[in-house]
DSSP file (Angstrom, degrees, kcal/mol; ACC not computed):
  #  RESIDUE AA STRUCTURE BP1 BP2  ACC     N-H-->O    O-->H-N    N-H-->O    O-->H-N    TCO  KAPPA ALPHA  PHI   PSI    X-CA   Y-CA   Z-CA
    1    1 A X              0   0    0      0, 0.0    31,-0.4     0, 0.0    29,-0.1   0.000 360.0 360.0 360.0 169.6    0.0    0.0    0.0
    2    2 A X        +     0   0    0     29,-0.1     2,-0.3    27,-0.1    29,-0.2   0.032 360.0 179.1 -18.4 121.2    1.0    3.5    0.4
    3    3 A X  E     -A   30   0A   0     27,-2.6    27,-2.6     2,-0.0     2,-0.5  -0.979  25.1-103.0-145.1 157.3    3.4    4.8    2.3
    4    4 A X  E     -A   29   0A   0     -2,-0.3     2,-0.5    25,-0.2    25,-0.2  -0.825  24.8-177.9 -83.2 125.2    5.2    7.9    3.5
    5    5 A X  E     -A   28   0A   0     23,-2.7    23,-1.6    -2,-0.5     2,-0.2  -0.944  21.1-135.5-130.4 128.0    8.3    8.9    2.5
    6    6 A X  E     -A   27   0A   0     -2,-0.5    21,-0.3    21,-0.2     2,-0.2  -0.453  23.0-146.8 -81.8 117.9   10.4   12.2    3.9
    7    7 A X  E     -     0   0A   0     19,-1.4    19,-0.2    -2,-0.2    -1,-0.1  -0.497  31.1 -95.0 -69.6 144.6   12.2   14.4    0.9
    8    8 A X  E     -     0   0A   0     -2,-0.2    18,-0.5    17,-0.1    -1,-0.2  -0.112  51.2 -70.9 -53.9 177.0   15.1   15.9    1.7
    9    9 A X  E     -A   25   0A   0     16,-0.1     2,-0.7    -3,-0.1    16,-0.2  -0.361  52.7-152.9 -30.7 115.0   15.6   19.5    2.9
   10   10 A X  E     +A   24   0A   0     14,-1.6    14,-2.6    -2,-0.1     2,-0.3  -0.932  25.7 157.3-116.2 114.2   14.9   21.7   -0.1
   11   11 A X  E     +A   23   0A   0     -2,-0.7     2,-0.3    12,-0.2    12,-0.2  -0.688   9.5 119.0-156.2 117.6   16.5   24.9   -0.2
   12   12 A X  E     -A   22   0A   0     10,-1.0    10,-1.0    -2,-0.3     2,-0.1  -0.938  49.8 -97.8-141.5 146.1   17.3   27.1   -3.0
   13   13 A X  E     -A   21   0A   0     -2,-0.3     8,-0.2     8,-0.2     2,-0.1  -0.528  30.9-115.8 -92.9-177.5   16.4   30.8   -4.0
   14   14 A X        -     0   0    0      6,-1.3     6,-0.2     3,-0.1    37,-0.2  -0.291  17.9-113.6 -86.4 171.1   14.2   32.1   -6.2
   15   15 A X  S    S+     0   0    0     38,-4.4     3,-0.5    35,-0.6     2,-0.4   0.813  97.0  51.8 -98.1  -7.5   14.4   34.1   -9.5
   16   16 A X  B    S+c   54   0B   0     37,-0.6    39,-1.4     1,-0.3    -1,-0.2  -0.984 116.9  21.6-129.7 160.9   13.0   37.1   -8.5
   17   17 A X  S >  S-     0   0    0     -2,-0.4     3,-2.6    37,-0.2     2,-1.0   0.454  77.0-164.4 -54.8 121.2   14.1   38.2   -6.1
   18   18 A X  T 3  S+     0   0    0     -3,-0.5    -2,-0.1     1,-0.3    -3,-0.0   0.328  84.3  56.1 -72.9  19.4   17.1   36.7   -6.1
   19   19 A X  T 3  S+     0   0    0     -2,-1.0     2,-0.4    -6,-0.1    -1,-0.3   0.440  88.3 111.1 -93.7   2.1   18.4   37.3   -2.6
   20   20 A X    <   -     0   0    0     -3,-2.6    -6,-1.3    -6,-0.2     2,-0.1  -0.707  56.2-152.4 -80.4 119.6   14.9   35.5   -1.4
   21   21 A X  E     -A   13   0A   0     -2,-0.4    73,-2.9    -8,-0.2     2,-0.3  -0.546   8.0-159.8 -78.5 151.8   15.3   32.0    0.2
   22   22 A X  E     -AB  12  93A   0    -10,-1.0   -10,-1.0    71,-0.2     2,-0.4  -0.933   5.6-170.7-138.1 139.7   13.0   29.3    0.3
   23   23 A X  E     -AB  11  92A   0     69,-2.3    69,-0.9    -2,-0.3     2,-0.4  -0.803  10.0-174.1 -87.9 126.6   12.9   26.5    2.4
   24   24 A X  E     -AB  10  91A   0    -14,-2.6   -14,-1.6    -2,-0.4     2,-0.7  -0.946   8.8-168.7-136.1 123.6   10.5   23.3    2.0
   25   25 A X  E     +AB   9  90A   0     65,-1.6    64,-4.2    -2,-0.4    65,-0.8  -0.826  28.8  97.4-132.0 151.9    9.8   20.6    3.8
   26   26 A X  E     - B   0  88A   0     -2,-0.7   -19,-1.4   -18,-0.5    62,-0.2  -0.667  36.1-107.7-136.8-167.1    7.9   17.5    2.7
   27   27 A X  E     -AB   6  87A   0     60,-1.9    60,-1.6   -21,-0.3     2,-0.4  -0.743  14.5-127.6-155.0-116.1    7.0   14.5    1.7
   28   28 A X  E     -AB   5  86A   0    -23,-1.6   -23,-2.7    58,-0.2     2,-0.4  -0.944   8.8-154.4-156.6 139.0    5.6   12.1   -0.6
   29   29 A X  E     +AB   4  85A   0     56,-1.2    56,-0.6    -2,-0.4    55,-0.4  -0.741  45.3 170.2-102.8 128.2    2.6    9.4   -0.1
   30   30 A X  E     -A    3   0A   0    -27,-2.6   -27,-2.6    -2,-0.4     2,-0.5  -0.987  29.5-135.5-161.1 158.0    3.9    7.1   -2.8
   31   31 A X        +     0   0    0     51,-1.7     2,-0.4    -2,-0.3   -29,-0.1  -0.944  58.8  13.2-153.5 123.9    3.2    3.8   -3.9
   32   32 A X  S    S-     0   0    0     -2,-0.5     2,-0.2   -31,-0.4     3,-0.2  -0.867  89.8 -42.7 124.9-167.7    5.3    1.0   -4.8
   33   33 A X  S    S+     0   0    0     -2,-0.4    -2,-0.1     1,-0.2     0, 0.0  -0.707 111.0  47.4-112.3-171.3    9.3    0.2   -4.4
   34   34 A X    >>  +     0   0    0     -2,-0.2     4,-1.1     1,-0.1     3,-0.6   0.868  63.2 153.2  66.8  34.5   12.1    2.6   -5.0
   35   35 A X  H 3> S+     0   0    0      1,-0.3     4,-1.1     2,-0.2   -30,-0.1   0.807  70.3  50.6 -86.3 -28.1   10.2    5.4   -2.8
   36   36 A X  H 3> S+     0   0    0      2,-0.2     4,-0.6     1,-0.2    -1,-0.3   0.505 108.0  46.1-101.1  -4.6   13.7    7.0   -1.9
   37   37 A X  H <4 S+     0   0    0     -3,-0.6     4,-0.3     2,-0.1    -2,-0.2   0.553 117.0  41.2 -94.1   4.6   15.1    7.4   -4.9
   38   38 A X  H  X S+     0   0    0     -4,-1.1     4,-2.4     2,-0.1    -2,-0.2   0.568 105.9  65.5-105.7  -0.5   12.3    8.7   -6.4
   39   39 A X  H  < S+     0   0    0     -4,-1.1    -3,-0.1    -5,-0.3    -2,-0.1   0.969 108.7  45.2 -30.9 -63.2   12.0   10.7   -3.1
   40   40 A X  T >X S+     0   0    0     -4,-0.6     4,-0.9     2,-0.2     3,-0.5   0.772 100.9  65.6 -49.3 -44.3   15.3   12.1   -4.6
   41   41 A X  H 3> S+     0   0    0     -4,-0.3     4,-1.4     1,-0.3     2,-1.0   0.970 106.4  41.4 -54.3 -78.9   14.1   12.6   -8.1
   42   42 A X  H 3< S+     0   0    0     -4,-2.4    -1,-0.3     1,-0.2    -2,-0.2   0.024 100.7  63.7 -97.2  52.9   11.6   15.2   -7.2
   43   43 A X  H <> S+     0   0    0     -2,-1.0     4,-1.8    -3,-0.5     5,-0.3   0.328 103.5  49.5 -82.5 -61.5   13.2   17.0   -5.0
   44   44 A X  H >X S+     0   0    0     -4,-0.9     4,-3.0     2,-0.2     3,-1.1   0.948 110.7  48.2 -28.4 -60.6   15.5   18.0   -7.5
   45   45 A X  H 3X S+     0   0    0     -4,-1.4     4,-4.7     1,-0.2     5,-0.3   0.974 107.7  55.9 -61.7 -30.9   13.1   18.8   -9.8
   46   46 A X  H 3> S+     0   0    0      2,-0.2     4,-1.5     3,-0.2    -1,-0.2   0.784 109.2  51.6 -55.8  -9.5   11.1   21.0   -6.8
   47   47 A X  H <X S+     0   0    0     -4,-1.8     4,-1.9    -3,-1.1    -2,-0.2   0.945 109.3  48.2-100.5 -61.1   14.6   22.8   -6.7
   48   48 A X  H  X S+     0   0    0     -4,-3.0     4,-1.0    -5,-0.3    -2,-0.2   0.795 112.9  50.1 -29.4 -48.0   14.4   23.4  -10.8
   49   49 A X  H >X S+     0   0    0     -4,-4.7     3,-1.3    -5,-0.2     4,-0.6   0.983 107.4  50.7 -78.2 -53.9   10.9   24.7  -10.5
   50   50 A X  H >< S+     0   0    0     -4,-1.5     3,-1.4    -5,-0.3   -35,-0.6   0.877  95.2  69.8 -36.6 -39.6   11.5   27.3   -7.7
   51   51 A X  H 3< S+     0   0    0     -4,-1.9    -1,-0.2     1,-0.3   -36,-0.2   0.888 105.5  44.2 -39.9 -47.3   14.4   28.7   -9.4
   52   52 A X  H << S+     0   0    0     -3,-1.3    -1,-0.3    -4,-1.0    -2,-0.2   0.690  93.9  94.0 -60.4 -31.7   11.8   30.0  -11.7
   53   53 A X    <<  -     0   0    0     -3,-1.4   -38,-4.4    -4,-0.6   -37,-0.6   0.001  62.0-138.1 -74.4 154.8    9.3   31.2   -9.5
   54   54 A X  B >>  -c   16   0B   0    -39,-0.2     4,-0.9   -40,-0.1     3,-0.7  -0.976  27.1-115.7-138.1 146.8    8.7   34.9   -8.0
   55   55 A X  H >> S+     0   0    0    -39,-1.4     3,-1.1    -2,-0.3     4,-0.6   0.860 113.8  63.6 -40.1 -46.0    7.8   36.0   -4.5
   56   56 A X  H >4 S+     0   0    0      1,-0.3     3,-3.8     2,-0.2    -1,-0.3   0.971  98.0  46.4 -67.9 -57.9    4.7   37.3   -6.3
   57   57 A X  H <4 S+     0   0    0     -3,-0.7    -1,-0.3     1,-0.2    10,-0.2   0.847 120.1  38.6 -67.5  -0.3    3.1   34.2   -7.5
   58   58 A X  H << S+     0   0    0     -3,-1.1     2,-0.8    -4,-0.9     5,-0.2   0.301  92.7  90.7-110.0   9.0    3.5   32.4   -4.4
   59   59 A X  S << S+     0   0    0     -3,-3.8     2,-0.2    -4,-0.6     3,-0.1  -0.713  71.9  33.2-119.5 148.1    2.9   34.6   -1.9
   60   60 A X  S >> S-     0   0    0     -2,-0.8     4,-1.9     1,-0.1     3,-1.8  -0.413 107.7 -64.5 121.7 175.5   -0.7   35.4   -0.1
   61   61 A X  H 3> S+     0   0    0      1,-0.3     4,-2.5    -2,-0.2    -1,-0.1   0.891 131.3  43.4 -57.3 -41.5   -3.2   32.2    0.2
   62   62 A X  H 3> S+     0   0    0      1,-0.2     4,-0.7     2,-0.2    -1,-0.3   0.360 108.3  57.0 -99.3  32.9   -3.8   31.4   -3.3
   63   63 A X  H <> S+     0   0    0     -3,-1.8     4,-1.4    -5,-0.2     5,-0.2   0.729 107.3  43.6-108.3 -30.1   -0.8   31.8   -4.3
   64   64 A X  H  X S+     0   0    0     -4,-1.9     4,-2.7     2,-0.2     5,-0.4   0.966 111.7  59.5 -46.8 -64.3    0.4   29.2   -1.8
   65   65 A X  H  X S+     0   0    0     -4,-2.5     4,-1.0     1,-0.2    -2,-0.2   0.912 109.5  45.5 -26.6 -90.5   -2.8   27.3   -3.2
   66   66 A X  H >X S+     0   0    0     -4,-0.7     3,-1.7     1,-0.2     4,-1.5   0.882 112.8  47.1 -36.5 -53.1   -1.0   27.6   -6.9
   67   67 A X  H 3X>S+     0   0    0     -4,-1.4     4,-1.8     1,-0.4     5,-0.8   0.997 109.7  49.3 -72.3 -55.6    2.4   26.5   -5.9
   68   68 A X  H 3<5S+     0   0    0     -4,-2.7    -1,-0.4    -5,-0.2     4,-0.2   0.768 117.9  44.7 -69.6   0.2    1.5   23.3   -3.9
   69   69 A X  H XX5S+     0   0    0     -3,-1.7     3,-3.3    -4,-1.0     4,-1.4   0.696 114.1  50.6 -80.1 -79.1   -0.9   22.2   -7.0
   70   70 A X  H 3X5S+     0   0    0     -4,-1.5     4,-0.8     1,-0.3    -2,-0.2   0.439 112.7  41.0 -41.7 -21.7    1.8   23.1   -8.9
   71   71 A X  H 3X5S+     0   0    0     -4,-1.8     4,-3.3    -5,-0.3    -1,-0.3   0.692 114.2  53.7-102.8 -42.6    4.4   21.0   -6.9
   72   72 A X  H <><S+     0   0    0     -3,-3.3     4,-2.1    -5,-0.8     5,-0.4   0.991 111.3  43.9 -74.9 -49.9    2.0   18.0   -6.5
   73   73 A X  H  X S+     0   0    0     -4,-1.4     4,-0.8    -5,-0.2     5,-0.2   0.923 111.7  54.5 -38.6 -45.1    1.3   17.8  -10.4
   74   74 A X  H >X S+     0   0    0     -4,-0.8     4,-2.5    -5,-0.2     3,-0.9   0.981 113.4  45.1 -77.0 -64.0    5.4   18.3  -11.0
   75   75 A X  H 3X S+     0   0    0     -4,-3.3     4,-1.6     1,-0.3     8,-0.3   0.848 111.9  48.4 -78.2 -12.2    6.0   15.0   -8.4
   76   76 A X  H 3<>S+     0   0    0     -4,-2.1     5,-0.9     2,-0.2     4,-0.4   0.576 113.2  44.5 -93.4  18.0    3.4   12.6   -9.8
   77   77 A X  H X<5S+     0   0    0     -3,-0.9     3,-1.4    -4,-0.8    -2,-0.2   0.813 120.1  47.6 -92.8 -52.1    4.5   13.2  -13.6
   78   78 A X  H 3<5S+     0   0    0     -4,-2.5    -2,-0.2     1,-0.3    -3,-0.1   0.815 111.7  55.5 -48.1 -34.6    8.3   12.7  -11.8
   79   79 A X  T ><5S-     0   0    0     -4,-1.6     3,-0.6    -5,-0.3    -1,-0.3   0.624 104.9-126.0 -93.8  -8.1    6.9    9.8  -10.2
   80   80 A X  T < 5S-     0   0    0     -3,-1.4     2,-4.5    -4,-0.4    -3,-0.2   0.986  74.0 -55.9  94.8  72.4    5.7    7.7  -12.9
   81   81 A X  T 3 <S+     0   0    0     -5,-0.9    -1,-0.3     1,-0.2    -3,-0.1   0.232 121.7 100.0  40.0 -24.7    2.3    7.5  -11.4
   82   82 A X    <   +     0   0    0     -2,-4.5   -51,-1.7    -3,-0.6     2,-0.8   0.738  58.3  85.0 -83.6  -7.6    3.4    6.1   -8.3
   83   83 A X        -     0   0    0     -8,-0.3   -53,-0.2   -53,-0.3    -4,-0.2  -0.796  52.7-174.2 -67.1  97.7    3.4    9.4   -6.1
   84   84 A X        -     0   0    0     -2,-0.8     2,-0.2   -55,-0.4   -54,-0.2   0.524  56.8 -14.4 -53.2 -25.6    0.3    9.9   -5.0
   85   85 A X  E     -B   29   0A   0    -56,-0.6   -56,-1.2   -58,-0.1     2,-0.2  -0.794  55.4-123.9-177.8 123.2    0.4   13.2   -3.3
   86   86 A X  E     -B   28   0A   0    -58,-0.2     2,-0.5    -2,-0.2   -58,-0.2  -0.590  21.1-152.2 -79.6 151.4    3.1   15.9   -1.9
   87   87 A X  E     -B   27   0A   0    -60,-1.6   -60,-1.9    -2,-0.2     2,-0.6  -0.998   9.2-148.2-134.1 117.0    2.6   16.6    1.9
   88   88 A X  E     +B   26   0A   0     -2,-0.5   -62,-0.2   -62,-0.2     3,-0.1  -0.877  22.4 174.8 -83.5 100.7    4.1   20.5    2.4
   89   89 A X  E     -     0   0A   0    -64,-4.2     2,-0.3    -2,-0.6   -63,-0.1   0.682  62.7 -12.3 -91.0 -27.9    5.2   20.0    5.8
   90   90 A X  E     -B   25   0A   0    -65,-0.8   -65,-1.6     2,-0.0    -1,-0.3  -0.939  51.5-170.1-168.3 153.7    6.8   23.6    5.9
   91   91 A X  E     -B   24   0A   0     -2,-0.3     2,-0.4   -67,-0.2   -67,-0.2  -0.636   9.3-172.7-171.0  98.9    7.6   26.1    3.7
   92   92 A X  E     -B   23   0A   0    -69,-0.9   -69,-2.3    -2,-0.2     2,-0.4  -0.756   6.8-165.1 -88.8 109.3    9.8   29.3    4.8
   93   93 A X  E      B   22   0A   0     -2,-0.4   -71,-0.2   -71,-0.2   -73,-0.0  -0.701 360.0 360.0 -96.1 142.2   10.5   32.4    2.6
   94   94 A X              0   0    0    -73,-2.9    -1,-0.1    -2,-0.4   -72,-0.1   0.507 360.0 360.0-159.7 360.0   13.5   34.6    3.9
């Protein structure tokens, strides 16, 4: 069945502006074997999609709302169908 499995630490800035950190942690309800190394997979890509991102689309509630769609679509196309959901456990702008 399902199970949870912790991504690493994600932390990288953003492109505008770029002196803005962000910090995430999560993880991923995922289904199958391999669950840490595709743990691994998308975090990498979450660090590729932040890069892109700007304080402005992510920040007030539906802008959080966009980015955590936007991050759960991005790990189950990374996961081959077997990530069921990203779980945003924290997520720190600085």
């Amino acid at each position: 069945g399902p199970r949870l499995v912790n991504l690493p630490n994600i932390i990288t800035n953003l492109a505008q502006p770029e002196k803005m950190w962000v910090r995430i942690e999560g993880a991923l309800i995922v289904e199958g074997e391999n669950a840490e190394a595709m743990a691994g997979i998308v975090a990498e890509d979450i660090v590729a999609y932040l890069r892109t991102v700007s304080l402005d689309q992510i920040q007030g509630g539906s802008g959080y709302q966009y980015l955590r769609e936007d991050l759960n679509e991005r790990a189950r196309v990374r996961g081959q169908g077997k990530v069921k959901e990203l779980v945003l456990q924290s997520l720190i702008l600085e």
